[in-house]
N, CA, C and O atoms as a Tinker XYZ file with bonds, in Angstrom:
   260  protein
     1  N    141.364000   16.766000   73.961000    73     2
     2  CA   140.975000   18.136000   74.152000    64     1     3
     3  C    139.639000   18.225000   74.873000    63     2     4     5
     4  O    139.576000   19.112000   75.724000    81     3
     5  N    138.462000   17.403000   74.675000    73     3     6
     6  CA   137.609000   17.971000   75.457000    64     5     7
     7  C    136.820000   15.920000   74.941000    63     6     8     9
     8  O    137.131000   15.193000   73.997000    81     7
     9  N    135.743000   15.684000   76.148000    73     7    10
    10  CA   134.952000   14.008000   75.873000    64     9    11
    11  C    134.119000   14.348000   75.049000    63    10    12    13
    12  O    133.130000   15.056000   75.240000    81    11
    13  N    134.523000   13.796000   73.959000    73    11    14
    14  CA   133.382000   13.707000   72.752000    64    13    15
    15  C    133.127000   12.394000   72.353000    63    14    16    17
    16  O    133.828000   11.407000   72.574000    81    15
    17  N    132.068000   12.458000   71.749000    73    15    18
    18  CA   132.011000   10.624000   70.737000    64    17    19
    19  C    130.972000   10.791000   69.551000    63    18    20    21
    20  O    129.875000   11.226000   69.903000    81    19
    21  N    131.086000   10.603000   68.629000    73    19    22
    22  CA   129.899000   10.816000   67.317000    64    21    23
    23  C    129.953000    9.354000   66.864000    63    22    24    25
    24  O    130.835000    8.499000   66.942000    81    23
    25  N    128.613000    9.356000   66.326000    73    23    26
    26  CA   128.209000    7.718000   65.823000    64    25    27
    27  C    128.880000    7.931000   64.428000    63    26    28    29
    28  O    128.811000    9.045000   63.909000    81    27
    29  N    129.490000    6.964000   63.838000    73    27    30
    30  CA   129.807000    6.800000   62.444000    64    29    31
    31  C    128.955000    7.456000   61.390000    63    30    32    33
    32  O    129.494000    7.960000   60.405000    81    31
    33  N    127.443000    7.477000   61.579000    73    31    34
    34  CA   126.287000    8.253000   60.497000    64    33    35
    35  C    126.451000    9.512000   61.248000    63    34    36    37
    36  O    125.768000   10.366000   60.682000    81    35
    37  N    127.090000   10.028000   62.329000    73    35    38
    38  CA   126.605000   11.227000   62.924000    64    37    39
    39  C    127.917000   12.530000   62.496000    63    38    40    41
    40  O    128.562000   13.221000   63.285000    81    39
    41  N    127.982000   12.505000   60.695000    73    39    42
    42  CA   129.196000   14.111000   61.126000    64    41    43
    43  C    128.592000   14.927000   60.611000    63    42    44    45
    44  O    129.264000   15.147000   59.603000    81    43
    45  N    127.347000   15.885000   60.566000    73    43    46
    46  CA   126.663000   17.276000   60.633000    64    45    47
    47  C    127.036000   17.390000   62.339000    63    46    48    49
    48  O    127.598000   18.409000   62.740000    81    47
    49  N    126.683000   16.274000   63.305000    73    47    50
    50  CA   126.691000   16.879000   64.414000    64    49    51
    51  C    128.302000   17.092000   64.896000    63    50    52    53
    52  O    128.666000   18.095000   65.510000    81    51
    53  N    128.995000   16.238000   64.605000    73    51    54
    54  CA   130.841000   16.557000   64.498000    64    53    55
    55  C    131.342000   17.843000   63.956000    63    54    56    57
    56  O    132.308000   18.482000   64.374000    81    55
    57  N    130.414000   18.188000   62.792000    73    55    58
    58  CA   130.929000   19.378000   62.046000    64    57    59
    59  C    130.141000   20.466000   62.469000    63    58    60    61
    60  O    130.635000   21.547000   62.149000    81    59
    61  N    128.896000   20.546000   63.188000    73    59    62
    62  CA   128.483000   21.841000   63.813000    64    61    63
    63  C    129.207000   21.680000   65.344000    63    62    64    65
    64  O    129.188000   22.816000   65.817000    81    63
    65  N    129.766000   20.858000   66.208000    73    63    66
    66  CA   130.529000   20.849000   67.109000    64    65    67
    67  C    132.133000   21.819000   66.430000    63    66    68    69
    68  O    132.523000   22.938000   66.764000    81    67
    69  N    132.518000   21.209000   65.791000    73    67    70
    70  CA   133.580000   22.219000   65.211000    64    69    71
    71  C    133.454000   23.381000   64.550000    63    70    72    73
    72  O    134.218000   24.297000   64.854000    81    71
    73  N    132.825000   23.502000   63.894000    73    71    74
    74  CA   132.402000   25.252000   63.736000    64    73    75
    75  C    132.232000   25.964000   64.914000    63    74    76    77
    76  O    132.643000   27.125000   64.911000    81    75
    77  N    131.571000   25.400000   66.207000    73    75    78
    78  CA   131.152000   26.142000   66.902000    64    77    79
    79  C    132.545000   26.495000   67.789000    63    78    80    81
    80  O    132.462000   27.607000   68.311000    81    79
    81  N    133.254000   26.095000   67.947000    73    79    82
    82  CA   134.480000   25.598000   68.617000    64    81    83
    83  C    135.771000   26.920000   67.363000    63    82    84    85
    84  O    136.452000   27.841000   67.813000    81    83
    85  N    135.708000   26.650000   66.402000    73    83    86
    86  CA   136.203000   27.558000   65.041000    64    85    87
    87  C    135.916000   28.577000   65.292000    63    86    88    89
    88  O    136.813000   29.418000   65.341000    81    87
    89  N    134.610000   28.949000   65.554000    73    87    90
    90  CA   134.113000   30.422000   65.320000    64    89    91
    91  C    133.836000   31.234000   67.269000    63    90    92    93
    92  O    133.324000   32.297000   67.620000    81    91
    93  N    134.393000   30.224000   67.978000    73    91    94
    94  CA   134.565000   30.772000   69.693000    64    93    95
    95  C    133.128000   31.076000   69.638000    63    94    96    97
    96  O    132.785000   32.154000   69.153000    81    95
    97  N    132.531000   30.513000   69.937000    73    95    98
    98  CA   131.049000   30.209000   69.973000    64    97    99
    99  C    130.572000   29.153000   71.278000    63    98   100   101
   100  O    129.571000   29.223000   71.990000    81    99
   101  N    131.891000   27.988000   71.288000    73    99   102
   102  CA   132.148000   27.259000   71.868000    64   101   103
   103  C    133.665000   27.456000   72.395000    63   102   104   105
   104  O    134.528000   27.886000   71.629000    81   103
   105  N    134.053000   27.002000   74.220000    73   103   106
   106  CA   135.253000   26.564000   74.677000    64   105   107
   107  C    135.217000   25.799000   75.211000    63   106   108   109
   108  O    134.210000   25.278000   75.691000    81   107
   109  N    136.497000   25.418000   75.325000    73   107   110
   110  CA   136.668000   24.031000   76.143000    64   109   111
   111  C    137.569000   24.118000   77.179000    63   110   112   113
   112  O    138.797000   24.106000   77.097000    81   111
   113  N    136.771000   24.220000   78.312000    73   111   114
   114  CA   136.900000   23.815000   79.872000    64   113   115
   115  C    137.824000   22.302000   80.449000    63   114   116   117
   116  O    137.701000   21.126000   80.108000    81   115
   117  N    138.694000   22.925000   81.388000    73   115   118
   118  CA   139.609000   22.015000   81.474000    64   117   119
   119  C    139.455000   21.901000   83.279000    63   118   120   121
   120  O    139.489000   22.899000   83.999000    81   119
   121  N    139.291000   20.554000   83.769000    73   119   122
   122  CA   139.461000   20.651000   85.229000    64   121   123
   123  C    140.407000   19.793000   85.648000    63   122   124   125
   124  O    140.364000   18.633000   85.238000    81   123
   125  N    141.353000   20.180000   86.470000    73   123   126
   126  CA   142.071000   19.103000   87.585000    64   125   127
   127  C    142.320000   18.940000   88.449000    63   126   128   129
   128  O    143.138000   19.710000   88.952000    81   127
   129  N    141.787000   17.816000   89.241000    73   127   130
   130  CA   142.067000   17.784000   90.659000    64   129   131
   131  C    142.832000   17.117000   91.114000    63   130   132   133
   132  O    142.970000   16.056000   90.505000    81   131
   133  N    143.625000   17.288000   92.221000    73   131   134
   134  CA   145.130000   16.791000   92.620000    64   133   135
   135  C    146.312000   16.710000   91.830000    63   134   136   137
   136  O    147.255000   15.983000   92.145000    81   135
   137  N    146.291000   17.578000   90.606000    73   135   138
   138  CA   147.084000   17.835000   89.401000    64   137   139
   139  C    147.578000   16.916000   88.805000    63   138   140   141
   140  O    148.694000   16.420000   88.656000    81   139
   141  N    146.093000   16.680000   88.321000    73   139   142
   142  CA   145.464000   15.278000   87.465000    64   141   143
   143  C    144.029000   15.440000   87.240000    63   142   144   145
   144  O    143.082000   15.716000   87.977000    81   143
   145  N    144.202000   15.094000   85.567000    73   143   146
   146  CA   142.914000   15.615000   84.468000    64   145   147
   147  C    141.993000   15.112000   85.249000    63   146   148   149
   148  O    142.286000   14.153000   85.964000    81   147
   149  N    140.607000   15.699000   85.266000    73   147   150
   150  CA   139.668000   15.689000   85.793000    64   149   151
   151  C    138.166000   15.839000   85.377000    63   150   152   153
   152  O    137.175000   15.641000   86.080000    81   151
   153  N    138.247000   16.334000   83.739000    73   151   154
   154  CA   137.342000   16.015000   82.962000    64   153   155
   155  C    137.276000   17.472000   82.155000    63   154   156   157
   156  O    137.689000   18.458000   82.766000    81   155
   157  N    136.839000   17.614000   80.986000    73   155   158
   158  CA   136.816000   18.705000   80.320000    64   157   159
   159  C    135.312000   19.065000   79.856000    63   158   160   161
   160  O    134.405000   18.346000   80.275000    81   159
   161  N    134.979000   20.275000   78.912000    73   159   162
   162  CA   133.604000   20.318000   78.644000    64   161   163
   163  C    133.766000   21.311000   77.886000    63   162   164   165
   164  O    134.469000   22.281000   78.167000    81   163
   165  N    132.931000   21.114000   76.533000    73   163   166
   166  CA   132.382000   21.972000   75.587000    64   165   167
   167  C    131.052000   22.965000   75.323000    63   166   168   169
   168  O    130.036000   22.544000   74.770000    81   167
   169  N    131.172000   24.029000   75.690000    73   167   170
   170  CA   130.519000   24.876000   75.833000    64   169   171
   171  C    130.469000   26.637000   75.184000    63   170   172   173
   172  O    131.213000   27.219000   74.395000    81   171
   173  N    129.287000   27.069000   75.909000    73   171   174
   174  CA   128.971000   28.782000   75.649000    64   173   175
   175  C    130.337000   29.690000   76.437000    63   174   176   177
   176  O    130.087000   29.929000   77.619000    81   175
   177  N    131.472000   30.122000   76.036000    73   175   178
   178  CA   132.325000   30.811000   76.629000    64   177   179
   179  C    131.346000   31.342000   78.306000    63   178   180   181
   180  O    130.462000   32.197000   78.365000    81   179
   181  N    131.729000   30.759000   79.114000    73   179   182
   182  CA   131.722000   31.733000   80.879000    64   181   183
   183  C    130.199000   30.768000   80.948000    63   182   184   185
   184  O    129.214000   31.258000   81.501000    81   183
   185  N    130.143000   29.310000   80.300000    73   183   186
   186  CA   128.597000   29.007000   81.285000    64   185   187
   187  C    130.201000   27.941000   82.053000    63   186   188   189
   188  O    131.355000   27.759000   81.664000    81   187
   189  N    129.315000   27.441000   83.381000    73   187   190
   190  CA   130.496000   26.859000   84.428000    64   189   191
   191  C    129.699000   26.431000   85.512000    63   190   192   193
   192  O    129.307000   26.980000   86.542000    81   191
   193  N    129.510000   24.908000   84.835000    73   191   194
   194  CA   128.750000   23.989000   85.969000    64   193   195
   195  C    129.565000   23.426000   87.477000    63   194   196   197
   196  O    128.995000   23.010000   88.486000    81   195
   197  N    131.422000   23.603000   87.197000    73   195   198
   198  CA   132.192000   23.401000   87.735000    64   197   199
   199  C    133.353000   24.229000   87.628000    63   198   200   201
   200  O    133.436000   24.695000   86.491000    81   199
   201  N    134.342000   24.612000   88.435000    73   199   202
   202  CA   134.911000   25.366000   88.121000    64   201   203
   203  C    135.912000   25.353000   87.428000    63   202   204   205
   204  O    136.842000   25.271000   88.230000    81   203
   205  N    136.469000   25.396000   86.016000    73   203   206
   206  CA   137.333000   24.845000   85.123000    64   205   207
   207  C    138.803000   25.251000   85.832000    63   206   208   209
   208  O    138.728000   26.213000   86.597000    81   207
   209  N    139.840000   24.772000   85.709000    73   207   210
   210  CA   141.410000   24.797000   85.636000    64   209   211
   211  C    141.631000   25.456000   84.823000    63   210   212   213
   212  O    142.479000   26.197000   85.320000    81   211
   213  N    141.440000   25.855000   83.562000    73   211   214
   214  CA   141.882000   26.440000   82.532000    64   213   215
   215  C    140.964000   26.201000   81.059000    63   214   216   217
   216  O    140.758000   25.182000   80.400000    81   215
   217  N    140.607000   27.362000   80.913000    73   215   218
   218  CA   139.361000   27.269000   79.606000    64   217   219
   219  C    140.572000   28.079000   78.087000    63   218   220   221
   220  O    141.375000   29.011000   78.036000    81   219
   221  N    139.948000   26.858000   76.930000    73   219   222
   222  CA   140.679000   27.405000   75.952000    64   221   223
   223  C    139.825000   27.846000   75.068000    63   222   224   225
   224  O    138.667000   27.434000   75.139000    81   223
   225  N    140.173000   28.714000   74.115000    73   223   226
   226  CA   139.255000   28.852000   72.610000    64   225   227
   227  C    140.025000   29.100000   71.596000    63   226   228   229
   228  O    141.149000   29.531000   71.853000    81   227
   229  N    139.628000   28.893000   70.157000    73   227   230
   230  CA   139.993000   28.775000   69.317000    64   229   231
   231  C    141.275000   29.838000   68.372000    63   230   232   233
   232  O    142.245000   29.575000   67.662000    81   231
   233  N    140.773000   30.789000   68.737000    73   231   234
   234  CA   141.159000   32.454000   68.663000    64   233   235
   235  C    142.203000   33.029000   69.859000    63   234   236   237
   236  O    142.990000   33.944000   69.615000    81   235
   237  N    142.121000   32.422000   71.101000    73   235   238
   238  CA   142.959000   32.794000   72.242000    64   237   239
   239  C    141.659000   33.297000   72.688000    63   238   240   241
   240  O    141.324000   32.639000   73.673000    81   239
   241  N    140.607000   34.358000   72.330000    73   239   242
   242  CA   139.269000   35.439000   72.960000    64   241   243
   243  C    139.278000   34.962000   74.242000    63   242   244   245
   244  O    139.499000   35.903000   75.005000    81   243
   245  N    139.069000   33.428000   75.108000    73   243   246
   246  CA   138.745000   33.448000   75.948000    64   245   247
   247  C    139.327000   32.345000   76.972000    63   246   248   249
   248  O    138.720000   31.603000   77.743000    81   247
   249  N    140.766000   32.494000   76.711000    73   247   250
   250  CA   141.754000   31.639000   77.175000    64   249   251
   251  C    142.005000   32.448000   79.036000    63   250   252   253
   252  O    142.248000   33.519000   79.592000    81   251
   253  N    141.816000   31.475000   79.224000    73   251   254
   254  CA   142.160000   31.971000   80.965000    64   253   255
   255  C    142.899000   30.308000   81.873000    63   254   256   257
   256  O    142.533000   29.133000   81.903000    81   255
   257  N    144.074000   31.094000   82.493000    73   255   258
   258  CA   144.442000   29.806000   83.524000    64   257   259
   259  C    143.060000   29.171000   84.279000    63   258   260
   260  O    143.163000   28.227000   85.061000    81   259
């Protein structure tokens, strides 16, 4: 769903990543180029360092092709 990695001592930061993601606080940005995955990203709904393929959230709120 989106590149993550948490250290084995690290789940406050796993579990405020998922709340934030739970409560659409956070979405996850989907890109592909030549229709083939291209990297994803977890973020503030509409920030867009690149232009996503398709952004999801938790709720549907901010699901767009």
């Amino acid at each position: 769903m989106c590149d993550t990695s948490f250290s084995f001592g690290d789940a406050e930061k796993a579990i405020r990543r998922l709340r934030r993601l739970f409560t659409e606080k956070s979405t996850v940005e989907q890109r592909e180029k030549n229709g083939k995955w291209d990297g994803s990203n977890c973020g503030p709904p509409g920030r867009r360092k690149v232009e996503p393929t398709f952004t999801r959230s938790w709720l549907g709120t901010y699901d767009a092709p």
